[in-house]
DODREN-20746 format. One record per residue: x, y, z of N, C-alpha, C, O in turn; residue in three letters. Coordinates in steps of 0.05 Angstrom, whole numbers, padded with zeros to 5 digits, always signed. Layout:
XYZXYZXYZXYZALA/...
! end
This chain:
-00366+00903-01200-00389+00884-01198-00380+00856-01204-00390+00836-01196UNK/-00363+00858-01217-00343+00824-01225-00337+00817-01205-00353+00801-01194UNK/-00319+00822-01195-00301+00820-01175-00333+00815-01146-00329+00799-01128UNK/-00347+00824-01146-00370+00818-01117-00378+00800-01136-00363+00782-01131UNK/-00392+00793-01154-00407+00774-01163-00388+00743-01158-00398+00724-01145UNK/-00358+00742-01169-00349+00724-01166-00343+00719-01140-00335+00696-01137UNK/-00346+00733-01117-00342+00724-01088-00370+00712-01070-00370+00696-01051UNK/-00392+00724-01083-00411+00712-01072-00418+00676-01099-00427+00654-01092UNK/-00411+00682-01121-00409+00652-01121-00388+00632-01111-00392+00608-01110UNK/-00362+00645-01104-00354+00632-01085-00359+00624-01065-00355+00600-01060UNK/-00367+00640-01047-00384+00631-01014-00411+00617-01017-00416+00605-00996UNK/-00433+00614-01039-00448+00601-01036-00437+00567-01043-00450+00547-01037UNK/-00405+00567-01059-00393+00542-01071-00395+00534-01039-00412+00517-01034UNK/-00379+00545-01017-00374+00536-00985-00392+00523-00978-00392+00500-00971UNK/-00417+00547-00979-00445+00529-00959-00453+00510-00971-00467+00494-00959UNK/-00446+00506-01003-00464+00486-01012-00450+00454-01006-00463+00434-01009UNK/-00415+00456-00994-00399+00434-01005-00410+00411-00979-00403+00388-00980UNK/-00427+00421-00959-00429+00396-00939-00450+00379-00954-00446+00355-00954UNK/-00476+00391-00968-00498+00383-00968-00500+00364-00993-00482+00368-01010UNK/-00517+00344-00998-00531+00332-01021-00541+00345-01042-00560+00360-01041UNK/-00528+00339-01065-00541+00367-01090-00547+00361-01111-00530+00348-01123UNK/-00567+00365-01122-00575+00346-01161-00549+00373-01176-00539+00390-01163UNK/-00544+00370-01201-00535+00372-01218-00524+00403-01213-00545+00412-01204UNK/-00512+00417-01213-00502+00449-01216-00484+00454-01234-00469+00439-01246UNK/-00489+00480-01237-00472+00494-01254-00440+00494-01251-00430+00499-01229UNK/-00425+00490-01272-00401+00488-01257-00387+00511-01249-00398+00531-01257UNK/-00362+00514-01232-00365+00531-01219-00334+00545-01225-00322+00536-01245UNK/-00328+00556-01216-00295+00575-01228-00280+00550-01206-00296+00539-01192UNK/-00255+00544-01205-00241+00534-01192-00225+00547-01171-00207+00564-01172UNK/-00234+00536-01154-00216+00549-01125-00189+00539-01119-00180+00516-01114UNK/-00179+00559-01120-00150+00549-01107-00145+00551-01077-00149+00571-01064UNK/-00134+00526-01066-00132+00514-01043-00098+00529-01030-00078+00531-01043UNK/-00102+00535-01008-00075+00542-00995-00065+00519-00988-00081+00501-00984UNK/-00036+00517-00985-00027+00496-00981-00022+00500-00938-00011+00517-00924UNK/-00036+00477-00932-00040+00470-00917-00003+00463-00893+00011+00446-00905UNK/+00006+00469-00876+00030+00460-00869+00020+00447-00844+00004+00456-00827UNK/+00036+00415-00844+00031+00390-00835+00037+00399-00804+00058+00408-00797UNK/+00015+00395-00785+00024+00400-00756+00042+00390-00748+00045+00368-00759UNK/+00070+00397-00723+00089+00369-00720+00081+00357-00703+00062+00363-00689UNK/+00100+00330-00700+00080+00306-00694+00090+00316-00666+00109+00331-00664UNK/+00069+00303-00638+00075+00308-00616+00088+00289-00607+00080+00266-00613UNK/+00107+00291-00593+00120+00266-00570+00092+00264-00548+00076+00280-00538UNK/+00096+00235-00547+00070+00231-00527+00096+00208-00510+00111+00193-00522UNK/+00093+00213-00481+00116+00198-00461+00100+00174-00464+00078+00175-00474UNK/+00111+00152-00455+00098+00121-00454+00085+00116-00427+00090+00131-00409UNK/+00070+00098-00423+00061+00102-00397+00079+00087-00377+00092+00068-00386UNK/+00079+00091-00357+00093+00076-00339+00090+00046-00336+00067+00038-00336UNK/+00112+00027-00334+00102-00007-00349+00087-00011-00314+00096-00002-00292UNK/+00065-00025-00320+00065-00034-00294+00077-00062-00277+00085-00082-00288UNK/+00076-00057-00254+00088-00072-00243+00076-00100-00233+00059-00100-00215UNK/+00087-00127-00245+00071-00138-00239+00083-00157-00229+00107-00150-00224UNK/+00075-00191-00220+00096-00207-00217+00115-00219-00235+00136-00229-00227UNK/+00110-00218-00256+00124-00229-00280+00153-00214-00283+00174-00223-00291UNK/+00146-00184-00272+00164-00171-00274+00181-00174-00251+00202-00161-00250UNK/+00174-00188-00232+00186-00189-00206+00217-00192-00200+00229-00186-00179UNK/+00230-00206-00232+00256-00204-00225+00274-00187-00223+00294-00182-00210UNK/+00256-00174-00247+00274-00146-00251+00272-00120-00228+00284-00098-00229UNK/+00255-00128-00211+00240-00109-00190+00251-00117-00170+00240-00139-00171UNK/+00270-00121-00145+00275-00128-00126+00260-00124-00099+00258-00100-00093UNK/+00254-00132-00091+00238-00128-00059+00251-00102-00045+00276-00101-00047UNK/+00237-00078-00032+00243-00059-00017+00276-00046-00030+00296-00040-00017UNK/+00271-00045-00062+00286-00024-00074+00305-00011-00057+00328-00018-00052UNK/+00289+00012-00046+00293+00036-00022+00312+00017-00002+00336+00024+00000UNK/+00307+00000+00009+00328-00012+00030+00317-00003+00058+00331+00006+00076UNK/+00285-00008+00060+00270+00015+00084+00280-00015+00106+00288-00013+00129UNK/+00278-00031+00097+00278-00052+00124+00309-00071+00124+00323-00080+00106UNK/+00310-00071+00143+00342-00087+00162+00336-00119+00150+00317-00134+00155UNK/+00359-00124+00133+00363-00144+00116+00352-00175+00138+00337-00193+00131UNK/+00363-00172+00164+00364-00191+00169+00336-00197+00177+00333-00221+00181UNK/+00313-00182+00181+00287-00176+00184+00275-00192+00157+00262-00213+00157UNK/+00280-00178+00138+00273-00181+00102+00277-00221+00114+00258-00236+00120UNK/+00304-00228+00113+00308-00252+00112+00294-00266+00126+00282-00286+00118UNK/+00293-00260+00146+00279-00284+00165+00247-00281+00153+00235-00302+00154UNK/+00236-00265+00146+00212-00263+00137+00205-00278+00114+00183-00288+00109UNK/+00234-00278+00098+00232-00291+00075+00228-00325+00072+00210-00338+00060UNK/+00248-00334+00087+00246-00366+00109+00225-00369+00120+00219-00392+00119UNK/+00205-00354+00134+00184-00356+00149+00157-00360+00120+00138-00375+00124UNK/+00160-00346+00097+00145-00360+00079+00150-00381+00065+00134-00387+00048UNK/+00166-00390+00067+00177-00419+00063+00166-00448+00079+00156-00469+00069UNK/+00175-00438+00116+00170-00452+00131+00145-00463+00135+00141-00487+00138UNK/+00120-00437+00135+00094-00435+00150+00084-00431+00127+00068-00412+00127UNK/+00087-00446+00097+00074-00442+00074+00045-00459+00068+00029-00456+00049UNK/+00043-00473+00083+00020-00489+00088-00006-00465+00105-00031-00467+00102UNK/+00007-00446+00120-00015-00433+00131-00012-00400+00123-00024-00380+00130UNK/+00010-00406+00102+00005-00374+00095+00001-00376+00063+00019-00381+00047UNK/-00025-00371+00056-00032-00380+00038-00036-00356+00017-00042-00363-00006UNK/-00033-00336+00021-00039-00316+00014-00008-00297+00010-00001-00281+00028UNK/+00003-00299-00005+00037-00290-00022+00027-00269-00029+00040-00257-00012UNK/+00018-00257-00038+00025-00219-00052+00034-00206-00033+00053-00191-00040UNK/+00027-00204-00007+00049-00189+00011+00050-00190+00031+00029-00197+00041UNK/+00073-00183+00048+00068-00191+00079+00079-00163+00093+00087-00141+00086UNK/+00075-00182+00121+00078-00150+00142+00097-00167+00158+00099-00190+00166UNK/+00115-00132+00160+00140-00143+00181+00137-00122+00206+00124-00101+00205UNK/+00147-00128+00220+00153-00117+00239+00182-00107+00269+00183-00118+00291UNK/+00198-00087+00259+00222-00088+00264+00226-00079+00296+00232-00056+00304UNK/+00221-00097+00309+00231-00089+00342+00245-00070+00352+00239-00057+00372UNK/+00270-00069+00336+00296-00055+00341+00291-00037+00343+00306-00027+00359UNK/+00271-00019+00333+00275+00007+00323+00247+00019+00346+00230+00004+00356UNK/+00247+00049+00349+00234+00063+00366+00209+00067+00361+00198+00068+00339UNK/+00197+00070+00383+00168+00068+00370+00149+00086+00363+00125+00085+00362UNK/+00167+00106+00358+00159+00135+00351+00174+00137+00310+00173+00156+00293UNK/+00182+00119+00310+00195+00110+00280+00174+00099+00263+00151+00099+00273UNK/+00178+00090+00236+00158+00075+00224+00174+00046+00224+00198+00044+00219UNK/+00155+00025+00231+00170-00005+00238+00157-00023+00231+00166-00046+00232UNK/+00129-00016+00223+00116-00037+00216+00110-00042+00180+00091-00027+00175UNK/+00114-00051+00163+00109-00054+00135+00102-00071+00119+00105-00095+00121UNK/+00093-00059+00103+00074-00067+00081+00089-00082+00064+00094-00068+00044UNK/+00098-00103+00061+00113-00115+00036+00103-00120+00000+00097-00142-00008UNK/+00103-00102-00014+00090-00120-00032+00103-00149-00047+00124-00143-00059UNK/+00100-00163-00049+00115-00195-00065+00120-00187-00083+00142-00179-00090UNK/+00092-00186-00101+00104-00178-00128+00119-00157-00145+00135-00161-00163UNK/+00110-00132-00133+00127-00104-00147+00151-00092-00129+00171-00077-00132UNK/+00137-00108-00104+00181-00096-00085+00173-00072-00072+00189-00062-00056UNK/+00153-00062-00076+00148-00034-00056+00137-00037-00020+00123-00054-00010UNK/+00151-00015-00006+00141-00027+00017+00132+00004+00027+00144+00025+00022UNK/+00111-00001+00041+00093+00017+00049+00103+00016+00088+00107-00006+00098UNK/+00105+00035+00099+00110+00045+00128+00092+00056+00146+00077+00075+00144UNK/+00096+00040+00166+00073+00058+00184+00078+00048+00212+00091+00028+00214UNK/+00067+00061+00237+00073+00047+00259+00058+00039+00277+00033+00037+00277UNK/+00071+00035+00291+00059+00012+00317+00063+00007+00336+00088+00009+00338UNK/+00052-00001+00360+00067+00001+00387+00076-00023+00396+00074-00040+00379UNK/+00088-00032+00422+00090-00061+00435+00077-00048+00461+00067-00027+00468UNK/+00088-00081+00472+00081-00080+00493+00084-00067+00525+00107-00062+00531UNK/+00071-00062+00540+00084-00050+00565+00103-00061+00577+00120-00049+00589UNK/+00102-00095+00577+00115-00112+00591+00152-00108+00579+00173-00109+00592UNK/+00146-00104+00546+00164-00115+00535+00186-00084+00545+00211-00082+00543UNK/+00169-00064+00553+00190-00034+00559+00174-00023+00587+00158-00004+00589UNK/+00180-00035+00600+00168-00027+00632+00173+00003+00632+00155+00019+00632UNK/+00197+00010+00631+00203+00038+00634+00200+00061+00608+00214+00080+00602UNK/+00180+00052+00597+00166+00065+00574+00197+00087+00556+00194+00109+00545UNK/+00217+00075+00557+00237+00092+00544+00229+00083+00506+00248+00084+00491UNK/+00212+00078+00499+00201+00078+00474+00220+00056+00452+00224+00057+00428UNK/+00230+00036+00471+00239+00019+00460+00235-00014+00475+00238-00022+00498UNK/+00228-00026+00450+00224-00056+00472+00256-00071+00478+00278-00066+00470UNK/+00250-00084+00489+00276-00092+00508+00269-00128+00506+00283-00143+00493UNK/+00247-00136+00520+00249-00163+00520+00217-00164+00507+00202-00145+00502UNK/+00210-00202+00503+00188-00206+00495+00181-00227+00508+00195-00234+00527UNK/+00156-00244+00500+00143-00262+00514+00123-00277+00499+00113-00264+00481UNK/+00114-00301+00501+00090-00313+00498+00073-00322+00520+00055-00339+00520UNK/+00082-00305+00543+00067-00320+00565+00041-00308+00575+00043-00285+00583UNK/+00021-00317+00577-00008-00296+00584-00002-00281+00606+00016-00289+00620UNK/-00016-00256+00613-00016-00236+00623+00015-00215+00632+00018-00197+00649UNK/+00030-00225+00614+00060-00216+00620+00055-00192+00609+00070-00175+00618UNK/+00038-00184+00591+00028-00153+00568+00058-00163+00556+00072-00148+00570UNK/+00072-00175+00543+00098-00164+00527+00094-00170+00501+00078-00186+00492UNK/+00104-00160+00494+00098-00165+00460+00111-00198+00450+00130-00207+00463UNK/+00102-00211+00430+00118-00235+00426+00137-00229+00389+00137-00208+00376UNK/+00148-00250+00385+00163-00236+00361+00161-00268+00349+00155-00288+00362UNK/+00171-00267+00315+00165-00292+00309+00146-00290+00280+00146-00269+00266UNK/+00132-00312+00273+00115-00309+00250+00088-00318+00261+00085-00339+00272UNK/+00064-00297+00254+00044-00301+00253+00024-00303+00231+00031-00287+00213UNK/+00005-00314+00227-00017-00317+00201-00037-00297+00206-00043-00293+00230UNK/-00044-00286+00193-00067-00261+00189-00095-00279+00191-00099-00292+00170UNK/-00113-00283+00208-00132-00297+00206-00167-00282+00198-00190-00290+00200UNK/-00154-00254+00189-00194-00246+00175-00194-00217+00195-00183-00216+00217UNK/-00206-00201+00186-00222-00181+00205-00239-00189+00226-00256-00206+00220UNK/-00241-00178+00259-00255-00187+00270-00265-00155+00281-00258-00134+00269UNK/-00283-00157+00308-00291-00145+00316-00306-00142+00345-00329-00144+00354UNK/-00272-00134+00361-00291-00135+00398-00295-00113+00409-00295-00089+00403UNK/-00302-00134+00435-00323-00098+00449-00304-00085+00459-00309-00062+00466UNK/-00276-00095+00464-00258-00069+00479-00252-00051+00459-00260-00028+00457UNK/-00230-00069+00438-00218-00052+00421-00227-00051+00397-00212-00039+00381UNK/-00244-00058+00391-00272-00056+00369-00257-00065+00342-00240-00083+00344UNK/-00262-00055+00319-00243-00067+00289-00215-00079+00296-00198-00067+00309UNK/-00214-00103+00285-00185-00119+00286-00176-00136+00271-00189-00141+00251UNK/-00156-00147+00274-00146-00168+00254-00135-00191+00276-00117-00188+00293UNK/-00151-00216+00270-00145-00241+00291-00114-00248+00266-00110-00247+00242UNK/-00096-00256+00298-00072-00262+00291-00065-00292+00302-00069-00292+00326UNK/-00057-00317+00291-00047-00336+00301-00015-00342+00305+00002-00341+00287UNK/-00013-00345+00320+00021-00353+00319+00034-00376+00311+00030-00395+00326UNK/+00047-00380+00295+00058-00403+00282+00086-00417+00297+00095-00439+00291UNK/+00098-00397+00321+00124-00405+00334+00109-00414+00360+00085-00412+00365UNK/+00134-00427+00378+00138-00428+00394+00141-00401+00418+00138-00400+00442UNK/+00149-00381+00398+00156-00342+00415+00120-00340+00416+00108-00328+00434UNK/+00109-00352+00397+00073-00333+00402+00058-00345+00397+00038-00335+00388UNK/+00059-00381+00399+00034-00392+00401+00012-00401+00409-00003-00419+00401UNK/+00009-00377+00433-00012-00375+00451-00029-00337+00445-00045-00324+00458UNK/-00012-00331+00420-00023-00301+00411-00056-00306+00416-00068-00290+00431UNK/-00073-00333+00399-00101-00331+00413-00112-00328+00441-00129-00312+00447UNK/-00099-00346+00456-00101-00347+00479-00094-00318+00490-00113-00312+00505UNK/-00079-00301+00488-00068-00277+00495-00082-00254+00487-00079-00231+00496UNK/-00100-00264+00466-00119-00242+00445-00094-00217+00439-00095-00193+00444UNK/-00076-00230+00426-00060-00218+00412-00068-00198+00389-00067-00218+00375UNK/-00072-00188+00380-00089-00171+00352-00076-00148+00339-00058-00136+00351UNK/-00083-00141+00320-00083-00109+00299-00104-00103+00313-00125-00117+00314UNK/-00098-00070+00332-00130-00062+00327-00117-00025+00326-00093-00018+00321UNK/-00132-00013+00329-00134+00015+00329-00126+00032+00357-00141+00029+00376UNK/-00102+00052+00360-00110+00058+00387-00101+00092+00384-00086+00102+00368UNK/-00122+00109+00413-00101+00134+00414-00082+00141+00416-00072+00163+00412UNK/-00070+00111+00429-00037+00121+00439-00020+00111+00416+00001+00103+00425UNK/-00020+00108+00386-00015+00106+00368-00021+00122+00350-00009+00121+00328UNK/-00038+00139+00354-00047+00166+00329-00022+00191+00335-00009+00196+00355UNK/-00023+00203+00305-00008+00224+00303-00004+00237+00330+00016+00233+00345UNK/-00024+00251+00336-00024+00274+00353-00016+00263+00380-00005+00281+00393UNK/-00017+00235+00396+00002+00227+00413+00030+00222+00414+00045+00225+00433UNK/+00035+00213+00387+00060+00210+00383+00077+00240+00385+00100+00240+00396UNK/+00062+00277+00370+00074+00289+00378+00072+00308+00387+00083+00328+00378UNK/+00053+00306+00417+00051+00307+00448+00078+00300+00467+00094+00316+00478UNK/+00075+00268+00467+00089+00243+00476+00122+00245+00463+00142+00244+00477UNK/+00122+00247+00439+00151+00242+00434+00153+00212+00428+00174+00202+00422UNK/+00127+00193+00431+00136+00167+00415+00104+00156+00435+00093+00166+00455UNK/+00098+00132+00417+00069+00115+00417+00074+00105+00444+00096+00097+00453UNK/+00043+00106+00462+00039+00089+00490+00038+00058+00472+00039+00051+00449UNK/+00036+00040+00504+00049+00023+00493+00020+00007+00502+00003+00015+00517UNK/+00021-00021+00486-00008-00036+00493+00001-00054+00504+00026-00054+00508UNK/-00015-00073+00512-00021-00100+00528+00003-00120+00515+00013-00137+00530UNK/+00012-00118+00485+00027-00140+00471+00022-00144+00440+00036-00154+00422UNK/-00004-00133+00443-00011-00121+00414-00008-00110+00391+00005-00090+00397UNK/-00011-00110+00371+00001-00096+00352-00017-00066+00341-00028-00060+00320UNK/-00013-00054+00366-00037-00029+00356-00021-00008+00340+00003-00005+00340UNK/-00042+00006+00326-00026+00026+00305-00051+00049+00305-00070+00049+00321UNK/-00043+00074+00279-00072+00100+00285-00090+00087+00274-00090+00071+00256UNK/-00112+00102+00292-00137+00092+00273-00139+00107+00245-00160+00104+00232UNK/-00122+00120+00236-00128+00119+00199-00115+00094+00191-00117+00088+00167UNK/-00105+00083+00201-00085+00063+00191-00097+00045+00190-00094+00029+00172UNK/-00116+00040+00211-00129+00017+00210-00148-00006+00194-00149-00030+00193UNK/-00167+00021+00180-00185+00008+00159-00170-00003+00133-00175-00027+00129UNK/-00151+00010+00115-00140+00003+00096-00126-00025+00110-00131-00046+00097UNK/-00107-00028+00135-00095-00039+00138-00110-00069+00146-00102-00091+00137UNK/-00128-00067+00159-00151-00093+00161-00162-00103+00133-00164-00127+00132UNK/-00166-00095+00119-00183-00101+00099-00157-00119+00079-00163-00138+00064UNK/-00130-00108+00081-00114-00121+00059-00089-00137+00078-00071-00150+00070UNK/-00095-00132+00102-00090-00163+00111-00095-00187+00109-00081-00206+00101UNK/-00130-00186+00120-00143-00200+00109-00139-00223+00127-00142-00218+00150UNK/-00130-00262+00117-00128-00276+00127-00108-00291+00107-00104-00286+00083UNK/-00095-00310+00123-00070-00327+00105-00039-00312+00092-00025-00319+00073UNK/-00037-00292+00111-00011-00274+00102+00003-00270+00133-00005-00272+00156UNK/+00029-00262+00119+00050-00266+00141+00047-00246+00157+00030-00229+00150UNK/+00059-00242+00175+00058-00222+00196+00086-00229+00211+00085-00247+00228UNK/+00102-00222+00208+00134-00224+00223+00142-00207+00238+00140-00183+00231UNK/+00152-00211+00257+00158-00198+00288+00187-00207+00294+00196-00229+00300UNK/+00201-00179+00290+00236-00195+00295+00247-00172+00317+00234-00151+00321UNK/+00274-00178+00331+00282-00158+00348+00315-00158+00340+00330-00142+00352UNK/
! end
């Protein structure tokens, strides 16, 4: 009866230790187990982000996805046309050389050096014999060829042929009639996945810079207006 009596004043000591209490009886003393200290966890750091400050230590296109001499002239072309490209966090290049069943068109970022891929077609003019590579270019109206060079991103637009787009101005002599030519970003079938592998590589447009229509919405909206757009062969 000791031994139960002293356990039930111990368990009522438990319930009583959260609550508010006038005066009590004192009580036998409990002995505490000793408690062993959890170990401490490694927690990883988070990844630093990337910003421009950090830009030196970050080099442009890490990976090495685009042809130096592409990178360069792009680089001079924000230099040159800095009065109308007003808008530096990142530009779009575009590498002629390469097939058009490849990824050729990219995303530059300025500040953190990452470059995003995706593709795009030329023109019919510029590959008459549709072997999926352009050959020559043009600024001349109705030639359909593609032109090459630096252009300014002038805003999202929206026509009745090729519906969502991006108005492009040309800053050279190779494409300064891109308005006149209704040169543009827009969306096409002969640029989506499933033609490309049908086809074996993208139909080709008027001179335009058409790409898939998933590509399109993200890619209009962070174009935007006042950013480069470079076209080299």
């Amino acid at each position: 009866m000791q031994l139960a009596r002293r356990g039930f004043i111990l368990g009522g000591a438990a319930l009583m230790s959260g609550c508010a209490t006038a005066a009590a009886q004192p009580l036998a003393p409990v002995v505490r187990a000793q408690v062993q200290a959890a170990p401490a966890i490694q927690v990883e750091r988070a990844p630093q982000a990337i910003t421009s400050q950090l830009n030196s230590t970050r080099p442009l296109d890490p990976r090495g996805s685009v042809r130096k001499e592409l990178m360069d002239r792009a680089m001079a072309a924000l230099d040159i046309h800095r009065d109308r490209i007003t808008n530096r966090d990142r530009m779009y290049l575009v590498d002629f050389t390469k097939f058009s069943g490849d990824e050729r068109l990219y995303e530059v970022d300025l500040h953190g050096g990452a470059v995003t891929l995706m593709r795009t077609s030329h023109g019919r003019g510029s590959d008459p014999s549709h072997t999926g590579f352009a050959r020559q270019f043009s600024n001349t109206p109705d030639s359909y060829m593609s032109s090459v060079g630096a252009f300014a991103t002038a805003g999202a637009s929206h026509g009745a042929q090729q519906g969502p787009n991006v108005l492009l101005d040309g800053l050279e002599y190779t494409n300064n009639l891109a308005r006149e030519r209704a040169i543009i970003v827009h969306g096409a079938d002969y640029a989506d996945p499933d033609f490309l592998a049908r086809e074996g590589k993208l139909g080709r447009s008027y001179g335009c810079f058409s790409v898939a229509h998933h590509d399109l919405p993200v890619l209009r909206e962070r174009m935007g207006e006042g950013r480069l757009l470079f076209a080299w062969a």
